[in-house]
PABADREN-980651 format. One line per 5 residues: number of its first residue (from 1); their letters; for each residue x, y, z of N, C-alpha, C. Coordinates in pm, 1 decimal, padded with zeros to 6 digits. Atoms other than C-alpha are relative to their C-alpha. Layout:
BEGIN
NUM = A = X,Y,Z,X,Y,Z,X,Y,Z  ...
END
This chain:
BEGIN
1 = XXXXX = -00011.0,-00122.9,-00077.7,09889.4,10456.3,06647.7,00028.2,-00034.9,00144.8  -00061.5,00077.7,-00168.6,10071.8,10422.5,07005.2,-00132.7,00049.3,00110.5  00118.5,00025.1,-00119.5,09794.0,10393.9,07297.2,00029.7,00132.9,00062.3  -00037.2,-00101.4,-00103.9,09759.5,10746.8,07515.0,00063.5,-00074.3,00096.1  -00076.6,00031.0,-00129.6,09979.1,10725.7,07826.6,-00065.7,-00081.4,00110.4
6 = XXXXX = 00051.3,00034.3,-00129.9,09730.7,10748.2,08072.5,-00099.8,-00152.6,-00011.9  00081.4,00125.7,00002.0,09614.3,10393.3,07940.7,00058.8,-00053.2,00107.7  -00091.3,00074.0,-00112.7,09893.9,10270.8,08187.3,-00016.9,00081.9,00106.3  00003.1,-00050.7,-00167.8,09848.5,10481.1,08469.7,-00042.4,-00075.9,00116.2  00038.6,00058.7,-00082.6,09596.4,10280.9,08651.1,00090.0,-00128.9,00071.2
11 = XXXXX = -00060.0,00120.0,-00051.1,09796.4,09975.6,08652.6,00162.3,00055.7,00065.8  -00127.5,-00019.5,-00067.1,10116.9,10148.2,08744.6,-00026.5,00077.4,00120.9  00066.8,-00067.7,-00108.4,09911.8,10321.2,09001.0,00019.9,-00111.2,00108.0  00034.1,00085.1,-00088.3,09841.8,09993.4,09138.2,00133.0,-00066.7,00039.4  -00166.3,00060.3,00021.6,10197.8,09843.4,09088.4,00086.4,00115.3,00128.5
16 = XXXXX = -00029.7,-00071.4,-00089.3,10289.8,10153.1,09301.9,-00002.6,00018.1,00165.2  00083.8,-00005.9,-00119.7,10056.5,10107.1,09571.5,00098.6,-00162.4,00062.8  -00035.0,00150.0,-00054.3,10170.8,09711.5,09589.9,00140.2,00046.9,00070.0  -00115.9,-00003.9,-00022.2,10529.0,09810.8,09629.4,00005.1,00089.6,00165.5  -00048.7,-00077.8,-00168.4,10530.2,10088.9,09897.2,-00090.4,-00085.2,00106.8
21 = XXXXX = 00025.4,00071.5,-00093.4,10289.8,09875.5,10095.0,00118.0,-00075.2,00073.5  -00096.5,00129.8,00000.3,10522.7,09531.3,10052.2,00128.8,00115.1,00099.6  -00074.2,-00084.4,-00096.4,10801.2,09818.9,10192.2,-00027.2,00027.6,00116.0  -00007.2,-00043.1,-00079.0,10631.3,09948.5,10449.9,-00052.2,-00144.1,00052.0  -00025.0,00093.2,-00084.5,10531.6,09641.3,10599.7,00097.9,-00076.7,00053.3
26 = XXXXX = -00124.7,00007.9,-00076.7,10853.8,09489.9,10603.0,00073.1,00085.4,00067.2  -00046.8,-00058.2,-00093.7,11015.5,09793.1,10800.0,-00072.6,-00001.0,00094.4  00051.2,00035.7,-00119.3,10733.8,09750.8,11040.9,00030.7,-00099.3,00029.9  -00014.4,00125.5,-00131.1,10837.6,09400.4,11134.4,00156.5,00032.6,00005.1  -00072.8,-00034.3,-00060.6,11188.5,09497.0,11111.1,00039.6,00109.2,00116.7
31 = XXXXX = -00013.8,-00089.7,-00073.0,11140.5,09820.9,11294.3,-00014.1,-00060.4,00161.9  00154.1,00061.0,-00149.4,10916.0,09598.4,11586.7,00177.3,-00092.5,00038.5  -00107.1,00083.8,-00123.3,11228.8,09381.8,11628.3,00111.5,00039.9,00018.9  -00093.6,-00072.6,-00033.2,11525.0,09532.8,11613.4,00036.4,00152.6,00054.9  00040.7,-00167.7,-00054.6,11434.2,09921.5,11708.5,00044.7,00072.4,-00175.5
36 = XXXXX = -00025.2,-00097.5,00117.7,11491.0,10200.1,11468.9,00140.1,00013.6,-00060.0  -00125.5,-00007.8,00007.3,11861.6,10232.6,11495.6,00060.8,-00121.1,-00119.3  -00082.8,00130.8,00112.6,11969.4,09875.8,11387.6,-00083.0,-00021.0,-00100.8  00040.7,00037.0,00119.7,11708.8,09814.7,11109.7,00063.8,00087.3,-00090.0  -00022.1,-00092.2,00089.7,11879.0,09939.6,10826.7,-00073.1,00006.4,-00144.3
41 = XXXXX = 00115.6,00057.1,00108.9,11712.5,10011.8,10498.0,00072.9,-00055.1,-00090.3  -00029.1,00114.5,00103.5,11940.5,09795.7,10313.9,-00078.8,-00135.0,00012.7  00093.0,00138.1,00000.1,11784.4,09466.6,10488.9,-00144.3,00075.5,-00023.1  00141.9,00005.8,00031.1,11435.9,09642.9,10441.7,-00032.6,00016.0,-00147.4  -00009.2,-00022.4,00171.5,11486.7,09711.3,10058.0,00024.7,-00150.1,00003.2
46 = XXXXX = -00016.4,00130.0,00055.9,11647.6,09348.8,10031.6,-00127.7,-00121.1,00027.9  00107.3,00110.6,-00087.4,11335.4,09185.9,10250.4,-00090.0,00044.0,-00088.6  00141.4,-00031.6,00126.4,11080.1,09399.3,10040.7,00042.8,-00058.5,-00111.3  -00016.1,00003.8,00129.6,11257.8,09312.4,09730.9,00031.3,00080.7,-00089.4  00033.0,-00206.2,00106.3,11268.9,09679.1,09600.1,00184.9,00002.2,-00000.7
51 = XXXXX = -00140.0,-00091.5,00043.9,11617.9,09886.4,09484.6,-00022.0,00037.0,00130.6  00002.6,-00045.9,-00056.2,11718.6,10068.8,09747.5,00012.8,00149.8,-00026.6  00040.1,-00102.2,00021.8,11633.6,10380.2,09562.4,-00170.0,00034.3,00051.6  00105.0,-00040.6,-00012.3,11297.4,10295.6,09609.9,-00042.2,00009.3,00118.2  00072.9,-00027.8,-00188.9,11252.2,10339.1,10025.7,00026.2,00177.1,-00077.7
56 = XXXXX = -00007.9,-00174.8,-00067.5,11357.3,10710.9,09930.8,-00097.9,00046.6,-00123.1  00155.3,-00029.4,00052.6,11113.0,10739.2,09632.2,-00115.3,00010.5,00045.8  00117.1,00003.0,-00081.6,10823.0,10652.2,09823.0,00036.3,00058.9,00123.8  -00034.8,-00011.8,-00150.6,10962.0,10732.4,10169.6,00069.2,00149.1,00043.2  -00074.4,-00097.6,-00022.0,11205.4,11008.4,10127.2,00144.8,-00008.8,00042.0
61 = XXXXX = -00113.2,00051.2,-00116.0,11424.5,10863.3,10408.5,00008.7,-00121.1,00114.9  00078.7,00084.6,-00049.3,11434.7,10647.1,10624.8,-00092.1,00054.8,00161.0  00081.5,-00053.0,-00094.7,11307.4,10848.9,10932.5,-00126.9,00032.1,-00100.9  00104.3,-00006.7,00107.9,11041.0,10937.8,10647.7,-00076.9,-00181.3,-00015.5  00042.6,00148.5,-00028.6,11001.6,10523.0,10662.3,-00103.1,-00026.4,00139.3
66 = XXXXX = 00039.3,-00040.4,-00149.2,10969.5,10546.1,11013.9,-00131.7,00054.3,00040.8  00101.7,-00051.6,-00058.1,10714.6,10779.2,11047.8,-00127.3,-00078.2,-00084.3  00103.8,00042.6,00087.1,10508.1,10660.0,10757.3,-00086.8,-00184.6,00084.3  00037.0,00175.5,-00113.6,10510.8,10278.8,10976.0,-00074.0,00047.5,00113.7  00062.9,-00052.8,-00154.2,10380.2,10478.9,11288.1,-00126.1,00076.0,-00079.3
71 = XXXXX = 00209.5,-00009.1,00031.9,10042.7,10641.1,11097.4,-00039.4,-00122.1,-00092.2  00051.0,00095.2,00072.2,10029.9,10352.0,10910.3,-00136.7,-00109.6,00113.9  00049.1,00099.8,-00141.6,09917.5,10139.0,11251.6,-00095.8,00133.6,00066.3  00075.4,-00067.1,-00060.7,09768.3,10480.9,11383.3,-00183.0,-00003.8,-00102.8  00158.0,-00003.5,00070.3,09501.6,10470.6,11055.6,-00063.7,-00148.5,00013.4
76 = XXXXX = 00013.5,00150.5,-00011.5,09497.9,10055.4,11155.6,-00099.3,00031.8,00127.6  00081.6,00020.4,-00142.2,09365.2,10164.1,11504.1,-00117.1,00074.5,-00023.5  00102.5,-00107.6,00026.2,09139.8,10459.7,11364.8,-00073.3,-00087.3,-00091.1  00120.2,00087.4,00101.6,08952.4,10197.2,11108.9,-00044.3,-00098.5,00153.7  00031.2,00112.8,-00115.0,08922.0,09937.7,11441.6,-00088.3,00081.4,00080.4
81 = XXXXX = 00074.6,-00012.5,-00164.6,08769.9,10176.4,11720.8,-00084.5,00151.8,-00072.0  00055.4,-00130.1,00002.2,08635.8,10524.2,11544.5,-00104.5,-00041.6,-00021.5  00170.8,00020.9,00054.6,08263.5,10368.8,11411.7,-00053.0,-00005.2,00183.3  00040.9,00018.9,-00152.6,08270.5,10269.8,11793.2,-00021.0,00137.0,00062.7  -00080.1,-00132.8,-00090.3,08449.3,10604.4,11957.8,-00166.2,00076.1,-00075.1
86 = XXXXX = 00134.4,-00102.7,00049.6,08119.9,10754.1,11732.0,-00128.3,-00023.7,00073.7  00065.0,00024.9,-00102.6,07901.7,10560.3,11900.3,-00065.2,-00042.5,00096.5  00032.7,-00015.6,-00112.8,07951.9,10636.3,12196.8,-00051.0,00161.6,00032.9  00090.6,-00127.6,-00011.9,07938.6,11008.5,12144.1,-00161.4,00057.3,-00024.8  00137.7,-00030.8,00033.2,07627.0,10994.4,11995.6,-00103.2,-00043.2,00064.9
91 = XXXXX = 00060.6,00009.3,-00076.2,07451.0,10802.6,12269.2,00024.0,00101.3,00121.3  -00021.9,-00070.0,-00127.2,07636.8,11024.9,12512.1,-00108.3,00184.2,-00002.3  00034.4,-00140.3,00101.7,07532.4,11368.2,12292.3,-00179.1,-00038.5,00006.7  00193.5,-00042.3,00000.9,07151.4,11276.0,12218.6,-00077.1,-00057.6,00052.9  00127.7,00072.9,-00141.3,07003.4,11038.7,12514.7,00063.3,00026.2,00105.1
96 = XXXXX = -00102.6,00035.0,-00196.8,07062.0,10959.1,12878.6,00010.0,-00120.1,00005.9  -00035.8,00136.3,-00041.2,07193.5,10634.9,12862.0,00007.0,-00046.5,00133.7  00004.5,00066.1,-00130.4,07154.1,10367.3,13147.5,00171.8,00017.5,00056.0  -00149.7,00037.9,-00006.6,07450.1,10290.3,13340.8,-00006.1,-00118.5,-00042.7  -00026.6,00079.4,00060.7,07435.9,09955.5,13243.8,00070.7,00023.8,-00137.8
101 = XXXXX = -00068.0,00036.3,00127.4,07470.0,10054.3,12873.0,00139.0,00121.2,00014.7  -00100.2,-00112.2,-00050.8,07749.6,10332.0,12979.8,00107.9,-00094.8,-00009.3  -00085.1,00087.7,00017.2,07922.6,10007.2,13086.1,00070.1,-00065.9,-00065.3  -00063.4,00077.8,00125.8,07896.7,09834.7,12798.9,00049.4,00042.6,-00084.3  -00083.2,-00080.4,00065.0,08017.0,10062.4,12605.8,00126.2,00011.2,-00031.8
106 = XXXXX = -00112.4,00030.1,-00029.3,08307.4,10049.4,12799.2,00070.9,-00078.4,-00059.7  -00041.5,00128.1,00044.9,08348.6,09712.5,12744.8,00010.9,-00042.2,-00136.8  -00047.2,-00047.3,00101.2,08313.7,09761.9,12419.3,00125.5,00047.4,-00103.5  -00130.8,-00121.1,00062.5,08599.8,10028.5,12357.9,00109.9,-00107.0,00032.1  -00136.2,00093.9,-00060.3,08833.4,09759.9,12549.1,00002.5,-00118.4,-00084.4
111 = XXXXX = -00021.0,00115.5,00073.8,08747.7,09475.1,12371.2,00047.6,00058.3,-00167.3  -00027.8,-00052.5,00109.2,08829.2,09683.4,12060.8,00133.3,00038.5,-00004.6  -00102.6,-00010.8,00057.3,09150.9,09749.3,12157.1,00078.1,-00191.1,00046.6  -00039.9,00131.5,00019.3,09196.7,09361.3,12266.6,00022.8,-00060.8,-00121.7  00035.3,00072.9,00108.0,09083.9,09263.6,11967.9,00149.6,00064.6,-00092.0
116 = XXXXX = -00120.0,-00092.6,00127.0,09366.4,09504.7,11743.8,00151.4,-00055.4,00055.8  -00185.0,00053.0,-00004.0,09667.8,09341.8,11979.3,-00012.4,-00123.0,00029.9  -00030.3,00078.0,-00001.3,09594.7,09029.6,11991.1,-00047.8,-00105.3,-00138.0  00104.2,00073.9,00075.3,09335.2,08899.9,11716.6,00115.5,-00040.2,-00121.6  -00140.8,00011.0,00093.0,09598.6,08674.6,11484.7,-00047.8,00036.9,-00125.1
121 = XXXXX = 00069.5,00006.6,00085.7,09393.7,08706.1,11250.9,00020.9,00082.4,-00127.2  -00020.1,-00171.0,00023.6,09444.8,09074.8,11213.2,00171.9,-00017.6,-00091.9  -00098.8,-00020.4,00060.2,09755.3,09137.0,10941.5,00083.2,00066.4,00056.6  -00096.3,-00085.7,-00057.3,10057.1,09248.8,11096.2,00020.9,00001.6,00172.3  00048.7,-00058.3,-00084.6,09924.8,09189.2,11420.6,00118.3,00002.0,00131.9
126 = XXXXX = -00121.2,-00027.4,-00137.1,10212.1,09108.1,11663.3,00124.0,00085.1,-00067.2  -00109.0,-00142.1,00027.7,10516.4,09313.2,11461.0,-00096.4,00156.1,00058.1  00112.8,-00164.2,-00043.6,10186.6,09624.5,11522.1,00044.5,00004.6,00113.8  -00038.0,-00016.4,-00198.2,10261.5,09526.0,11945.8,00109.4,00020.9,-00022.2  -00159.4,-00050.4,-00000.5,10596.4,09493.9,11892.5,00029.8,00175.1,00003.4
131 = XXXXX = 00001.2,-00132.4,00110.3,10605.9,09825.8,11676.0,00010.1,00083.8,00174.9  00027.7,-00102.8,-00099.2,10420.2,10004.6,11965.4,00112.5,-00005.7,00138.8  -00162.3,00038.2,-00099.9,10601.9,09890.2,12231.0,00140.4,00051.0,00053.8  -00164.7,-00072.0,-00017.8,10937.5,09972.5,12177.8,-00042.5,00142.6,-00048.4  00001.7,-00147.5,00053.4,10854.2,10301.8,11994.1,-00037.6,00083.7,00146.8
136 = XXXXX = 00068.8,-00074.0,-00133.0,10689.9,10375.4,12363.4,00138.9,00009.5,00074.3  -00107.9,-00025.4,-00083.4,11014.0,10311.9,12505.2,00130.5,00130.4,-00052.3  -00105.3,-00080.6,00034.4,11232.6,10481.6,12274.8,-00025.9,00142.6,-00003.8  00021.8,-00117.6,-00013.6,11049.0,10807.4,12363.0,-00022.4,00099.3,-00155.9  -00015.9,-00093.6,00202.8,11030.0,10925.5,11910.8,-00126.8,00095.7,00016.6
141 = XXXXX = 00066.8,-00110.7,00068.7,10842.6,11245.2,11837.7,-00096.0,-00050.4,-00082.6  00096.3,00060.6,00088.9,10716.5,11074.0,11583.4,-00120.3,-00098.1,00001.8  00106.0,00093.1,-00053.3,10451.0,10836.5,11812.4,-00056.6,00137.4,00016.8  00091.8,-00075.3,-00034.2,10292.5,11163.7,11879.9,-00161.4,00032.1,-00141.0  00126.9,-00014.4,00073.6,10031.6,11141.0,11567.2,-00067.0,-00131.8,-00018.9
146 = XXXXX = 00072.3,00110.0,-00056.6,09917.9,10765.2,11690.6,-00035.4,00043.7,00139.8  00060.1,-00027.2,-00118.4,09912.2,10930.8,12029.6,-00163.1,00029.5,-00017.1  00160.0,-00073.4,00019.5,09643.7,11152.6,11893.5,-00085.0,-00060.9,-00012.3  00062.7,00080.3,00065.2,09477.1,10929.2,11719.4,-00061.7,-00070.5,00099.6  00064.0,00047.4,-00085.4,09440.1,10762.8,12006.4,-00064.2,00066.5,00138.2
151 = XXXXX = 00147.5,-00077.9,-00072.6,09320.9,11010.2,12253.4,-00112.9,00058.2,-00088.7  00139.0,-00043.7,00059.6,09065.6,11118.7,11995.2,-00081.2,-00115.4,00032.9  00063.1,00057.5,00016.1,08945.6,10796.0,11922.8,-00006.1,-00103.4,00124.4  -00010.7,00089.4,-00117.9,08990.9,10593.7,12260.7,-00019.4,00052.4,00148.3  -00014.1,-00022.9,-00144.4,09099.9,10758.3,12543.2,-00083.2,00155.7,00001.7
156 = XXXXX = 00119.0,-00110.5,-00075.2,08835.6,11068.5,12523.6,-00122.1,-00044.1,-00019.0  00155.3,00105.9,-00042.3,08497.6,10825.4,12455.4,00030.8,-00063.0,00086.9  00047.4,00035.0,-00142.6,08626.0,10640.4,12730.7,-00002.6,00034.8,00090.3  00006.8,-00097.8,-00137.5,08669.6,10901.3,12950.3,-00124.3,00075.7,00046.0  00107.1,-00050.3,00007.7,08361.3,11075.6,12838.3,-00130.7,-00121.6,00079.5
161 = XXXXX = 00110.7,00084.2,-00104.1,08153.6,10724.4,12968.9,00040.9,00018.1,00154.3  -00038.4,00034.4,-00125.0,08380.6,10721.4,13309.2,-00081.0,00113.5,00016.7  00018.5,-00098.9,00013.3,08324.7,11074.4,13339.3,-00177.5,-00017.1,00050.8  00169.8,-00018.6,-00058.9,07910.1,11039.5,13325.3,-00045.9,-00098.6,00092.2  00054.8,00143.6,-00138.8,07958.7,10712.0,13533.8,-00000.7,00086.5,00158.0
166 = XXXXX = -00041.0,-00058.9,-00136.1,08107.1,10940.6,13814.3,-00093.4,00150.8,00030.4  00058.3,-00127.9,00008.8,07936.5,11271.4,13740.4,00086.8,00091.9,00019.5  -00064.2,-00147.4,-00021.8,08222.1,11502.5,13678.9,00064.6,-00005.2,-00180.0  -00058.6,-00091.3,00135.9,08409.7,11630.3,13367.4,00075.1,-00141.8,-00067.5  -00101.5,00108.6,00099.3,08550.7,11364.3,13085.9,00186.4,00058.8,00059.4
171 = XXXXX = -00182.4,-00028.6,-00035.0,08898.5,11589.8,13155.0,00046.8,-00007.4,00131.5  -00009.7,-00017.9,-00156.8,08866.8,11560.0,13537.8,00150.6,-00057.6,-00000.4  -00119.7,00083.3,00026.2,09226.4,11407.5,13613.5,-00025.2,-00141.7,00131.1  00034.4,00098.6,-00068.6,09069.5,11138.8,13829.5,-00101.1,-00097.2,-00093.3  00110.1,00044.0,00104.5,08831.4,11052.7,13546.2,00121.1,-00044.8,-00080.1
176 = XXXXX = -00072.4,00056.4,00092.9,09121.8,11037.0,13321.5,00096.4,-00135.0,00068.8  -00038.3,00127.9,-00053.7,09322.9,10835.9,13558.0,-00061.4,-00157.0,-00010.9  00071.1,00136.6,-00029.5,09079.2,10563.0,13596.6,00011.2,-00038.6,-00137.7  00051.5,00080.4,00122.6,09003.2,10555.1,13233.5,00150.4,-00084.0,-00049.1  -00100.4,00093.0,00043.2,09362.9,10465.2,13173.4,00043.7,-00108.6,00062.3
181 = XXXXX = -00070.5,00090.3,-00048.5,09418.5,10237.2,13415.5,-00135.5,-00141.3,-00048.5  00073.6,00123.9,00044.3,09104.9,10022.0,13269.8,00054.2,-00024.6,-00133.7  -00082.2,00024.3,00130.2,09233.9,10051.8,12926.0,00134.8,-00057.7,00022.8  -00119.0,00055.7,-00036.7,09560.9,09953.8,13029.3,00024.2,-00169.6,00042.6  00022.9,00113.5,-00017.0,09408.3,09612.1,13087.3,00014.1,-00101.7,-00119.8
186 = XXXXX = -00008.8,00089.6,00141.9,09394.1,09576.7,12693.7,00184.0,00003.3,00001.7  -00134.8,-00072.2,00082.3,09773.5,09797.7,12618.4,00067.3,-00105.7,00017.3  -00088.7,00073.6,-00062.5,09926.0,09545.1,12832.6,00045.9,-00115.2,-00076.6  -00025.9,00088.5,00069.4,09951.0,09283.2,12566.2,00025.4,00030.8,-00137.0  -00108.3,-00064.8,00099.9,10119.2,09501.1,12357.1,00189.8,-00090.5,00001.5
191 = XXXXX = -00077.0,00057.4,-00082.8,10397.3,09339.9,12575.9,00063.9,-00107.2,-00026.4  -00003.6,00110.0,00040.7,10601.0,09054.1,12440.5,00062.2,-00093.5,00102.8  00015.6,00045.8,-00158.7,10675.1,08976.4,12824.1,-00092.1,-00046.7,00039.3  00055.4,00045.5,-00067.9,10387.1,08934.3,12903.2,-00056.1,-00133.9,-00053.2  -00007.9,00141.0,00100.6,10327.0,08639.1,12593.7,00082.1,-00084.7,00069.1
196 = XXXXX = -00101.4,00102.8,-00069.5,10643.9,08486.8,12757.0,-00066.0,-00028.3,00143.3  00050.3,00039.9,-00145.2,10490.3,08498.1,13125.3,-00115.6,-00117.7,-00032.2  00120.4,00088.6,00033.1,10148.8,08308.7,12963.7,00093.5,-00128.0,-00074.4  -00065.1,00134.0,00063.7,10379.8,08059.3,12773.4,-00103.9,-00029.2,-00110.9  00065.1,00031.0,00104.9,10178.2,08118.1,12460.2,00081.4,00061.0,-00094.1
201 = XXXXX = -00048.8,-00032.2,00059.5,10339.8,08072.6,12174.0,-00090.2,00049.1,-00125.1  00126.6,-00088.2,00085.9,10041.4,08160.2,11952.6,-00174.0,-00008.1,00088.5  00083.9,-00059.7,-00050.0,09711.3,08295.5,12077.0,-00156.6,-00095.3,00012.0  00057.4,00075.5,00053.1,09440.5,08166.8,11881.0,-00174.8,00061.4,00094.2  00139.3,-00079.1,-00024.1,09013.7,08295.0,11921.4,-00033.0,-00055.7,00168.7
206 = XXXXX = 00103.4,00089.7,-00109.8,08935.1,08063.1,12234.7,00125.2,00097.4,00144.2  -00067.3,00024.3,-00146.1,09226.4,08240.0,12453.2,-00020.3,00202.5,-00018.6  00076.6,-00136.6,00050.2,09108.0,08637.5,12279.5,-00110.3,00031.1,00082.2  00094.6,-00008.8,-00064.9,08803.1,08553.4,12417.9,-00043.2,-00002.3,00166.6  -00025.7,00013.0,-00159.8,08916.1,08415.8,12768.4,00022.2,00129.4,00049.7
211 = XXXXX = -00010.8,-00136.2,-00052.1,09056.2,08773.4,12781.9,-00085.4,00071.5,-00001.8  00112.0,-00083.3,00023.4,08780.5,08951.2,12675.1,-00093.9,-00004.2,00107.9  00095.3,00043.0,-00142.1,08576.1,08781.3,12982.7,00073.7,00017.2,00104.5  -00077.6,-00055.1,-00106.2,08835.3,08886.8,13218.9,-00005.3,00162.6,00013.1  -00014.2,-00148.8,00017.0,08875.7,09231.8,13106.9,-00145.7,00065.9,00036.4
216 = XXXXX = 00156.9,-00013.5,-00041.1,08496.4,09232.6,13130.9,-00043.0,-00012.5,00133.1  00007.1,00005.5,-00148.4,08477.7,09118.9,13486.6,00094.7,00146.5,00088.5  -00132.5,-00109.3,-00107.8,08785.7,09377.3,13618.7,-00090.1,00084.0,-00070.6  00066.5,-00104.4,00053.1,08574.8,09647.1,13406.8,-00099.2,00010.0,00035.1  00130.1,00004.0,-00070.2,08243.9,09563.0,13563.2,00043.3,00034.2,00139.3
221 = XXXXX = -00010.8,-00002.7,-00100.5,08394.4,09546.9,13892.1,00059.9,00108.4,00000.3  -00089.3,-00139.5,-00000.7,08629.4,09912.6,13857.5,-00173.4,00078.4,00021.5  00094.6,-00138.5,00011.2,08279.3,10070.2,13743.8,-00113.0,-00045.8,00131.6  00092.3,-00037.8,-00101.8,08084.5,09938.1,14044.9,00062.2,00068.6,00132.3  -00032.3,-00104.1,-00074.1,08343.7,10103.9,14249.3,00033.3,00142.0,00000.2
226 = XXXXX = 00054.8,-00138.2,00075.6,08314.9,10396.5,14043.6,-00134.4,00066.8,00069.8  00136.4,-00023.2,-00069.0,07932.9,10413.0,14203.7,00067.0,00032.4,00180.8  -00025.4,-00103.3,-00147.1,08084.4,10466.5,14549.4,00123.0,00097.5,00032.4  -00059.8,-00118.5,-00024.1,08329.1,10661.7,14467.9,-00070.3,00153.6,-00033.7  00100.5,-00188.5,00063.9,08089.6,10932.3,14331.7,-00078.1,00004.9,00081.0
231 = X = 00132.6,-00055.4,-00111.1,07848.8,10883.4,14629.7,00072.2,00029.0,00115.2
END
């Protein structure tokens, strides 16, 4: 008697899953180096391995590619910083935190996004800078649901600590200013300029960490002039 169907489902479930991954990762490193325009999805079908029926099975299209590569890295950053981005609301929401731990906090949220653009460790992790990068330059519609993602989970807990460091409103636009220009200490090595300025051709934990103690010093030192700017 022939086996029900759904004996195979699971495994073609999984067979499914393998494939559009294997796809969408290769258009993220092609997307990261060549831009959107020149990757075409013939080399990303021939690099995955797949037909080139199957980017539009799974995908649709390739702007459908496209976008799917941009929340792919937005749910990459939302697993890295939201347990954090939580809490912070929840010390902010049900105590009065010190300033000290206000700080650390900070330091915290930053080393969290250090850690997501540089840590090699991390799968994908320089095509992900790349990715961002250029997509920032090329102005796409379609960065606007990693934007979010990231003012939910980044740039309004760290505004919300600046914010109670200074004593005015998380949305103040002097509150928000600052918070981006400390964050902007991690973005910056999104940058594959700025890799070339350091003359590192790979990274590696001992030079992650060097940053992490820098970013920590310029972040200690912003928020003690944070204290006289609010007095």
């Amino acid at each position: 008697m022939p086996l029900p169907a759904n004996r195979y489902r699971p495994g073609a479930r999984q067979r499914g899953e393998e494939t559009r991954g294997r796809i969408l990762d290769t258009a993220l490193a092609l997307f990261a180096a060549e831009g959107y325009d020149s990757a075409s999805t013939r080399a990303i079908a021939e690099q995955a391995e797949v037909n080139l029926p199957a980017i539009q099975y799974y995908f649709g299209s390739k702007e459908g590619l496209y976008r799917a590569a941009i929340e792919h890295i937005g749910e990459q950053a939302a697993h890295a910083v939201a347990p954090l981005a939580a809490r912070v609301h929840a010390a902010l929401d049900t105590g009065e935190p010190t300033r000290a731990q206000l700080i650390n906090l900070l330091c915290e949220m930053v080393d969290a996004l250090v850690t997501l653009f540089l840590d090699e460790n991390l799968p994908g992790r320089e095509s992900r800078s790349l990715f961002v990068s250029r997509v920032e330059v090329e102005h796409t519609a379609a960065l606007d649901p990693l934007n979010e993602i990231m003012r939910q989970h980044v740039l309004a807990p760290c505004s919300a600590l600046v914010g109670r460091l200074v004593d005015r409103s998380a949305e103040d636009e002097q509150v928000v200013l600052r918070t981006l220009m400390i964050l902007g200490q991690a973005k910056i090595f999104c940058s594959r300029s700025v890799m070339r300025s350091l003359k590192w051709n790979t990274i590696g934990e001992s030079r992650v960490d060097e940053v992490k103690t820098l970013v920590h010093q310029h972040t200690r030192a912003i928020c003690r002039s944070l204290r006289s700017a609010a007095s």
